[in-house]
C-alpha positions as CSV (number, residue, x, y, z in Angstrom):
1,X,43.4,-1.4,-11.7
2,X,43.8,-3.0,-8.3
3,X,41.5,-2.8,-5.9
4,X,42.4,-1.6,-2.7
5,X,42.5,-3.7,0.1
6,X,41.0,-1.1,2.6
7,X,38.1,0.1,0.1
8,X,34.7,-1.4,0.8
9,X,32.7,-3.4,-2.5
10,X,31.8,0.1,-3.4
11,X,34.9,1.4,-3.8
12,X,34.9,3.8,-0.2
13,X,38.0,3.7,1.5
14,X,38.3,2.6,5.5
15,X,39.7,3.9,8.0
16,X,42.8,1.5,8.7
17,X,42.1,2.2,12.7
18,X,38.3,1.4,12.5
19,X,39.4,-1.9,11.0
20,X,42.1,-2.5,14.2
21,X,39.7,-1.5,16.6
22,X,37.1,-3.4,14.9
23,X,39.0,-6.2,14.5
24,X,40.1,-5.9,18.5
25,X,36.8,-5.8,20.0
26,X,36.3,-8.9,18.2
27,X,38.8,-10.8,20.0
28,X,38.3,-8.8,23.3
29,X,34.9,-10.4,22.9
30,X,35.9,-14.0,22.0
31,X,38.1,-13.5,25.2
32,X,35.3,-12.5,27.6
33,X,33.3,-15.3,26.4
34,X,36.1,-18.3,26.6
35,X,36.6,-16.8,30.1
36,X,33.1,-16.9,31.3
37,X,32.4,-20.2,29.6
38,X,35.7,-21.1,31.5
39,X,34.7,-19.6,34.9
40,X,31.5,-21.3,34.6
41,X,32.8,-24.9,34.1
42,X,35.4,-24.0,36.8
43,X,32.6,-23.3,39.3
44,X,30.0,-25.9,38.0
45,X,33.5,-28.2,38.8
46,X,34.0,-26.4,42.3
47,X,30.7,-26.9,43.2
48,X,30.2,-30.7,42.4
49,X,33.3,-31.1,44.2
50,X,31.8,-29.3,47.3
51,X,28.8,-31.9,47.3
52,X,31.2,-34.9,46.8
53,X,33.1,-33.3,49.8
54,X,29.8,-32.6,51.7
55,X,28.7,-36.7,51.3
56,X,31.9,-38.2,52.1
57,X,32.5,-36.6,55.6
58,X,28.4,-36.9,56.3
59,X,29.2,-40.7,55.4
60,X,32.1,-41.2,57.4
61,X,30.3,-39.4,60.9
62,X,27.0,-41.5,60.3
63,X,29.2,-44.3,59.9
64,X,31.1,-43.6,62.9
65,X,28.7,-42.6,65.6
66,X,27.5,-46.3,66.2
67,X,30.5,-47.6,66.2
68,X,32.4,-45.5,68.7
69,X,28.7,-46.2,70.7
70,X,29.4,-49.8,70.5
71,X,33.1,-50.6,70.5
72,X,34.6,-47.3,71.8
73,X,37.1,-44.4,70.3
74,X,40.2,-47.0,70.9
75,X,38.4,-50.1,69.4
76,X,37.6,-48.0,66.4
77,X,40.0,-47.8,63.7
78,X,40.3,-44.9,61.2
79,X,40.3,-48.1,58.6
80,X,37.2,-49.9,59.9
81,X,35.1,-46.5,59.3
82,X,36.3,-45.9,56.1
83,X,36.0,-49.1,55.2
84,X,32.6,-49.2,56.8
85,X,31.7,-45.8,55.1
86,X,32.5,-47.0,51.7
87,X,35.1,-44.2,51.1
88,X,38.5,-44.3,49.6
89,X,41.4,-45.1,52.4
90,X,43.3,-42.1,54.0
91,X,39.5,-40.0,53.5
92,X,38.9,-39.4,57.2
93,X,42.5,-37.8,57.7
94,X,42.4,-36.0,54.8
95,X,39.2,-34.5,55.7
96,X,39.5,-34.3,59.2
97,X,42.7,-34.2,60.2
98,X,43.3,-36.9,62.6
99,X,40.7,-39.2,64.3
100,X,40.7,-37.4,67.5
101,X,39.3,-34.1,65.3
102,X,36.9,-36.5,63.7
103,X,35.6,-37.6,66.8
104,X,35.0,-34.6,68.0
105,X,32.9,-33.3,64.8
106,X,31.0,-36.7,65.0
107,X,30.1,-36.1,68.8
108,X,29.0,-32.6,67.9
109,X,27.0,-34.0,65.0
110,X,25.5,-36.7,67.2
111,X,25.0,-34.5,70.0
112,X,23.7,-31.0,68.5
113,X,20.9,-32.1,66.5
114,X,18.3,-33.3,69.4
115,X,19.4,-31.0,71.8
116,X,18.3,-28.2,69.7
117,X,14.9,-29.9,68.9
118,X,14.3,-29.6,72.9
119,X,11.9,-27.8,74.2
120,X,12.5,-27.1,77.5
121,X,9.6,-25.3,79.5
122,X,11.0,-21.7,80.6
123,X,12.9,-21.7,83.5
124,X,10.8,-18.9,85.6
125,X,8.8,-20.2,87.8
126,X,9.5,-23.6,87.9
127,X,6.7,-26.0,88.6
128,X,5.9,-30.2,88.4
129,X,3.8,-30.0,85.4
130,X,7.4,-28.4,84.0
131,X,9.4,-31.4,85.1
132,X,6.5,-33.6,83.5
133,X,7.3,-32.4,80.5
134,X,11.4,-32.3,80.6
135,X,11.1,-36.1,81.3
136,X,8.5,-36.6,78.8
137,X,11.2,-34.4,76.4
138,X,14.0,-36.8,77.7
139,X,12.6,-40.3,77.1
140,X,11.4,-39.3,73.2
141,X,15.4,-38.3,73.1
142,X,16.3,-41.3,74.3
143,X,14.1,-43.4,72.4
144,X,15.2,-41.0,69.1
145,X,19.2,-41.4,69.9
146,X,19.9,-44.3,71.8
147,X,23.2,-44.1,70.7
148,X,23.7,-41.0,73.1
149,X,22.9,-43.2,76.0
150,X,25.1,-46.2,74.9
151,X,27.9,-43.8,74.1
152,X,27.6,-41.8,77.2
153,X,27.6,-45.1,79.1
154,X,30.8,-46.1,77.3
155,X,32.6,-43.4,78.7
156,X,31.3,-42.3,81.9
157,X,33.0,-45.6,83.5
158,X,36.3,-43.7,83.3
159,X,38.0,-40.2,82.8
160,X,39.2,-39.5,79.8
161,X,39.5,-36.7,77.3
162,X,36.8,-37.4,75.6
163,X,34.3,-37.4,78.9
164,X,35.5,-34.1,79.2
165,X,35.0,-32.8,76.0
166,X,31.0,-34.6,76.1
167,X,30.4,-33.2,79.4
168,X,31.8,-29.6,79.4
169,X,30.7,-29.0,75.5
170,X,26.9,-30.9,75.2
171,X,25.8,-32.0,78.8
172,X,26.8,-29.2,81.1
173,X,25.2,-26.3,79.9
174,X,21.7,-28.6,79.8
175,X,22.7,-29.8,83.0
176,X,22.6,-26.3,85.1
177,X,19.2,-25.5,83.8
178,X,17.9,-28.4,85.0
179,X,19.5,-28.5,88.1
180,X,18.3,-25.2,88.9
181,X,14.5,-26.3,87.3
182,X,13.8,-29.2,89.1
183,X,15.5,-28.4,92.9
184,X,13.3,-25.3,92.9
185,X,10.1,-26.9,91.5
186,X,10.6,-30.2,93.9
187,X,12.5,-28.7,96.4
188,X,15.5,-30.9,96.2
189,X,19.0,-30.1,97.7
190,X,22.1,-30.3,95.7
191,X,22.8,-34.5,96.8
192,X,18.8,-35.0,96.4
193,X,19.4,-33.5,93.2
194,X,22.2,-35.5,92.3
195,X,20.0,-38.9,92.9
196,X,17.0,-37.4,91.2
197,X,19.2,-37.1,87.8
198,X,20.8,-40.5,87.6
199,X,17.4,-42.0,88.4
200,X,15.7,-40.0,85.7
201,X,18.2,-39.5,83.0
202,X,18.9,-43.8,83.3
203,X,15.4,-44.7,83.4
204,X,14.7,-42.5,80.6
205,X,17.2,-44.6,78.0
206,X,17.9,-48.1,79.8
207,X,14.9,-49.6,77.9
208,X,16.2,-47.9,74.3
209,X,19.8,-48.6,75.6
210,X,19.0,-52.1,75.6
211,X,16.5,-52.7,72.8
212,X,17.6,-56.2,71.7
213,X,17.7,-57.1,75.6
214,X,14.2,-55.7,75.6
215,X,13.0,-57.9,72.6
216,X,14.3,-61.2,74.0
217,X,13.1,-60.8,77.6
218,X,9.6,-59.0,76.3
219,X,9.0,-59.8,72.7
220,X,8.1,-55.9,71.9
221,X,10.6,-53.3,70.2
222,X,10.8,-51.1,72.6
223,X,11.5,-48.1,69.9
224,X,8.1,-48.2,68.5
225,X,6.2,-45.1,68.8
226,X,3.3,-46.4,71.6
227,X,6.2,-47.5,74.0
228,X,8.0,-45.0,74.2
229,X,5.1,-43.0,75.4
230,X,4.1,-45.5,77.7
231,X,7.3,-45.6,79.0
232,X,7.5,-41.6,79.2
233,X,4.0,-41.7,81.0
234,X,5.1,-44.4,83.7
235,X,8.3,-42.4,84.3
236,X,6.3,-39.0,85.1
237,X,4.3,-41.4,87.6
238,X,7.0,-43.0,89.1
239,X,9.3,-40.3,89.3
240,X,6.6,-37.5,90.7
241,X,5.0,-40.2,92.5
242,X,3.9,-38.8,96.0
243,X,5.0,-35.0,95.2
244,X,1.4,-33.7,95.7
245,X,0.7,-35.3,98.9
């Protein structure tokens, strides 16, 4: 006698459905696993490409900032920073768009990280011992970033675009709150003022600006920690000198 295919080893028959829906689950379940095994791979992929991503374009602005400091935007080719940068050619567009965009994200960069470090004192009632302390603030900016003052230096000497987009985006909005600071705690008009912040905001970087002028004339770096705060202390004398008389 044969035996019958849907009996179990002791001879009980099966349910022919229970063994489809048994037999269903099973590949329902192999399923759900090749697709999370699959989803995880696809996101374990996503995500390294994300950090390759991330490290490229950081590459590129780091890259960039001291060159457009030192040559310019013109003088700067999308080539040289790539090449620089150690990145594959036709990177910057690809992740930027065009090298006008990826100026603008590397002045941002440049720009938005020490500005937000400041610690301004509060604008209500103004006083000296405040403007101490906003040029102390300013020199160890200075002495942190010189390329801010080399770049701003680069293209303040004409109008362009890009002056516009550096002063309206990342030096006006500091601007009016120190304007309206230091006239009221010094009692400056608007043209005093206007002296008053070349003076201070040029004799706050000049001497970073120029470091490898600085070490030839002097012999010193003039980014090490003990002059810059020599430098910030003079300034504060210099600047406030005779305001208490």
């Amino acid at each position: 006698m044969l035996a019958d295919k849907n009996a179990d080893k002791y001879g009980f028959k099966l349910n022919t459905g229970i063994l489809a829906w048994a037999s269903l689950s099973r590949l329902q379940n192999k399923r759900r696993e090749m697709y999370s095994q699959a989803q995880s791979h696809l996101g374990k992929s996503k995500r390294k490409e994300q950090s390759r991503t991330r490290v490229a374009r950081s590459k590129m602005i780091t890259t960039a900032i001291p060159m457009f400091a030192e040559k310019g935007f013109d003088a700067t080719s999308i080539s040289d920073i790539e090449v620089a940068a150690g990145v594959k050619r036709g990177m910057l567009v690809y992740h930027f768009k065009s090298k006008k965009k990826f100026w603008e994200t590397a002045i941002d960069s440049l720009f938005t990280e020490p500005y937000q470090e400041k610690d301004y004192p509060a604008s209500m009632n103004p006083t000296r011992e405040g403007v101490a302390i906003i040029i102390r603030l300013n020199v160890r900016i200075a002495a942190q970033y010189p390329e801010i003052g080399r770049l701003v230096t680069l293209e303040a000497r004409q109008n362009s675009w890009r002056l516009t987009y550096i002063v309206d985006k990342h030096i006006t909005p500091g601007f009016n709150y120190l304007k309206e600071y230091v006239s009221t705690a010094l009692n400056l008009t608007t043209s005093e003022f206007a002296h008053w912040y070349y003076i201070m905001a040029k004799s706050c970087s000049t001497i970073f600006v120029s470091e490898p002028e600085c070490s030839l004339l002097f012999g010193f770096d003039s980014l090490q920690p003990e002059v810059v705060e020599t430098h910030a202390d003079m300034l504060v004398k210099i600047i406030l000198i005779g305001e208490d008389k």
